[in-house]
N, C-alpha and C positions, 0 to 999 in steps of 0.2 A: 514527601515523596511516597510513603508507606500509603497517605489518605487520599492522594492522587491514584493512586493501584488500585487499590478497591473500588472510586467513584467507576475509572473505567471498569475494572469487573463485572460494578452491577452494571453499568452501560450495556455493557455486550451482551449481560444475560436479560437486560429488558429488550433488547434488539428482535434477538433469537426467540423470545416470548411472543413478541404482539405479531415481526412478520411470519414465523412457524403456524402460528395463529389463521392468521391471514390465507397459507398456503398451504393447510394443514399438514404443517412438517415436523418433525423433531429433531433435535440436536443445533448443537453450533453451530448458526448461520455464517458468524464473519470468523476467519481463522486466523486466530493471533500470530503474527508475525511483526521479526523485524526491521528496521531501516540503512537501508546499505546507504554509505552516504555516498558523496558525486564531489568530486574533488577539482575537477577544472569544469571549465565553461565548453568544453570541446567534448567529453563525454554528458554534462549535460544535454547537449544535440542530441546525441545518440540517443539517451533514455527517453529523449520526447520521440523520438522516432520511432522506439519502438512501441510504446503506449498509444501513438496516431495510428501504427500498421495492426493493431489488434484483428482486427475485423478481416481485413482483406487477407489477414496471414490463414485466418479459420475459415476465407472462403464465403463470410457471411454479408461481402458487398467486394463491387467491382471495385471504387477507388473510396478513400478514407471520406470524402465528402458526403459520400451514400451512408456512412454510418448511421446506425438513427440511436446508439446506442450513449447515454450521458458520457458528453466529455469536454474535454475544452477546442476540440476538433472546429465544431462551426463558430467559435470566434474567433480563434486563430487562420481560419480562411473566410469566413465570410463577416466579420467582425460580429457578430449576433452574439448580442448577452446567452448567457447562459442561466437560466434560470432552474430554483428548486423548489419545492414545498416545504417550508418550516411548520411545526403546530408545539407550541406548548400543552403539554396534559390533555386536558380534555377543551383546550380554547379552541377558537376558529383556523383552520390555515391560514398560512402568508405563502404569497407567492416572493420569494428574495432571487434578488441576481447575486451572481457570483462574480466577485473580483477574479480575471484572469490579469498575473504579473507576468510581465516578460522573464523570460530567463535572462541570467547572467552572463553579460559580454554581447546582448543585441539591444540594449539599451537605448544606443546610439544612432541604431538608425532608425529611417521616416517608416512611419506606418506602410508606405506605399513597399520600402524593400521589406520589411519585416513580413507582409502579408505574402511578397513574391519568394522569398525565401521556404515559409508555410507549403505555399503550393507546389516547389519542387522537391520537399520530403514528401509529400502527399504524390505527385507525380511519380515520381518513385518509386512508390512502394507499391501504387498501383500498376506500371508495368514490372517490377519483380514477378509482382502474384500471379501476373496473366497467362503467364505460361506453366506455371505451374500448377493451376486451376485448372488448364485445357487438358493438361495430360492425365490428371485423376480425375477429369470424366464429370465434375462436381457443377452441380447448376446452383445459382445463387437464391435462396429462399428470400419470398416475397417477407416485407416491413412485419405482413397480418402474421405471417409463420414464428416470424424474428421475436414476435413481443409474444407469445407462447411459449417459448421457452422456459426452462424450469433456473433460475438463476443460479442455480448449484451448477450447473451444465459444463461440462471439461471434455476437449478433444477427448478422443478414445486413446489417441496415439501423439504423442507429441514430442521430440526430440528434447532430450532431459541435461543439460550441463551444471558444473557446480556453480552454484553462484556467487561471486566474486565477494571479497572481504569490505572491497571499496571500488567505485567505479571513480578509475581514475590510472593511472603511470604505475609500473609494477613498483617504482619506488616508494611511493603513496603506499601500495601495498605491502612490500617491507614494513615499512614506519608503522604501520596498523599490528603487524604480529606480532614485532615488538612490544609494544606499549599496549597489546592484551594480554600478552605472558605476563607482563607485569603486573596488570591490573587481576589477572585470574593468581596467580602465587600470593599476592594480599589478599583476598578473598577469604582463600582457603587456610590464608595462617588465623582469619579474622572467627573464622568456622570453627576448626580446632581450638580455636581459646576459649569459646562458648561452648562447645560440650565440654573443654576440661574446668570450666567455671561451675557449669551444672549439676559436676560432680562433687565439685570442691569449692564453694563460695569465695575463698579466699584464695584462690589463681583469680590473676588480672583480667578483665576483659581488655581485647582491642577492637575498635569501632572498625564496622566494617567500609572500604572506599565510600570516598564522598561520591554523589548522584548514583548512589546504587541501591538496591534493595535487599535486605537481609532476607535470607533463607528464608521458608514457609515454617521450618520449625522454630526459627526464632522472632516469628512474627505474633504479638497481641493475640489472640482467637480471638472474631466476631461474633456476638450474637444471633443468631440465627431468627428469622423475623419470624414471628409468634412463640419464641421460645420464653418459657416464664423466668 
């Protein structure tokens, strides 16, 4: 787990390198954050829902179809692969499609309701916005304006809530603070035995929770690249 952390570390900071590069920027480009998980099939809807209203919530297109922004938007309505540009190092591009999965609990039905289902979150979300596009006066910037954009780019103002523990039944949520109190109080008894190790060889270690990462201070130092 410890070697999986760093692969992604450097990941990010070759990320931040070549497109900073690219746009002459500096700093952290992707911001490390973490995964709320989605515990029924009925707030999975929801979260596709709001990842499809992206655009139309910023005003940056009439209905989600108009997006032009990468997503899984036009397969899910118009079945169209999805494609990306892969490149290894310094090899040639590939152009790859991307597998879009169904979400869990629409398995079941035909492509023909799956797609009509699509269309009326997308429906949707485009009469929400319409009205509230018209009252703040906001005209929709043309594709050419769209892809100008500086991708760091954040509303100025946008309505801020806490973000939930888990998307899912406040009980789900219970059972989540539960079983992190517990996982945070081993942690920290895990913490405490390793400074009082450090001090004294002969106090016990206790290994800290499984699929977790020990502290930065109890972690290997790396080599630093060109360091002798």
């Amino acid at each position: 787990l410890t070697q999986k952390s760093a692969f992604l570390e450097w990941t990010l900071r070759e990320i931040s390198r070549r497109i900073n590069k690219l746009l002459g920027r500096t700093g952290s480009l992707l911001d490390q954050n973490h995964c709320i998980q989605i515990t029924t099939a009925e707030h999975a809807l929801q979260r596709l829902r709001y990842i499809m209203g992206q655009a139309t919530a910023q005003f940056l297109a009439r209905h989600p179809a108009d997006d032009i922004f990468p997503s899984s938007t036009p397969y899910l309505l118009f079945g169209r692969a999805v494609e990306g540009v892969f490149r290894y190092a310094n090899a040639e591009p590939m152009t790859l499609k991307v597998r879009i999965d169904r979400l869990p609990g629409l398995e079941d039905l035909t492509p023909k309701d799956h797609r009509a289902l699509m269309w009326t979150l997308a429906d949707d979300l485009a009469a929400e916005a319409r009205p509230r596009r018209k009252k703040a006066g906001v005209r929709i910037p043309t594709p050419e304006a769209l892809r100008k954009l500086d991708p760091m780019t954040r509303p100025r103002e946008r309505d801020r809530s806490p973000a939930p523990v888990v998307h899912g039944p406040p009980e789900h949520h219970e059972e989540w603070r539960e079983l992190h109190a517990e996982l945070r109080a081993a942690y920290t008894t895990s913490s405490r035995a390793y400074y009082a190790w450090q001090a004294d060889p002969s106090q016990p270690m206790i290994p800290w929770p499984p699929h977790t990462l020990p502290p930065a201070f109890a972690r290997p130092r790396r080599p630093r690249a060109g360091a002798a």
